[in-house]
LUMSEVO-184207 format. One record per residue (C-alpha): x, y, z. Coordinates in steps of 0.1 Angstrom, whole numbers, plus 5000, padded with zeros to 4 digits. Example, Ala and Ser with C-alpha at 12.3 -4.5 7.8 and 13.67 -1.06 7.14 Angstrom:
512349555078;513749895071;
***
This chain:
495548915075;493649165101;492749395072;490449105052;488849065083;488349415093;486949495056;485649195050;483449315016;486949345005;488449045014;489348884982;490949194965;493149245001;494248894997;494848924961;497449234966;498949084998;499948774973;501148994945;502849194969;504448914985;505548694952;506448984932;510149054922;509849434912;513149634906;511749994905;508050204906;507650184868;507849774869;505849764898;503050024882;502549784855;500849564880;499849844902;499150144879;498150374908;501150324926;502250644942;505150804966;503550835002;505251195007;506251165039;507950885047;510950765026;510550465008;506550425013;504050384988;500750394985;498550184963;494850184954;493149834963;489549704958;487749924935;489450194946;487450184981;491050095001;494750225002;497449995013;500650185025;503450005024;507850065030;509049924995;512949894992;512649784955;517049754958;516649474983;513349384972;511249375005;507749515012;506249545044;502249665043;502449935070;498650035067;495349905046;492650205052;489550355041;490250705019;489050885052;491750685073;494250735045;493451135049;493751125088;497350885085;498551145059;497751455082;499851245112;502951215092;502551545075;502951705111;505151415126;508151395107;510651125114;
***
């Protein structure tokens, strides 16, 4: 996974969430905050969600359809990154 080695101090908690992430069965937010309890709507984009990784030092941003229960991990960022992808999407709408 490019993000473990791009924040490699990080590595373990990335992989951690990536296999959560990618063995869980969730059917809505409030069962997948039990696991994730900062899970949160990303605002602009439908259906994307953003969740607090590794100590709070990343953000992973992923599309979550929880009805047909795929994820796919759109962005793993720095909270400086996570600011800059938020002011993109703010101003391009889809």
């Amino acid at each position: 996974m490019e993000a473990a080695e791009t924040y490699p101090k990080h590595k373990s908690s990335i992989l951690s969430t990536y296999k959560i992430l990618a063995g869980g069965d969730f059917n809505d937010p409030q069962e997948m905050r039990r696991v994730f309890s900062t899970l949160d709507n990303f605002k602009y984009r439908d259906k994307w969600w953003v969740i607090d990784i590794a100590g709070n030092h990343l953000r992973l941003i992923a599309y979550i359809n929880f009805t047909n229960k795929r994820c796919f991990v759109k962005h793993i960022v720095t909270h400086k990154e996570y600011d800059q992808l938020t002011k993109y999407y703010r101003e391009n709408k889809e």
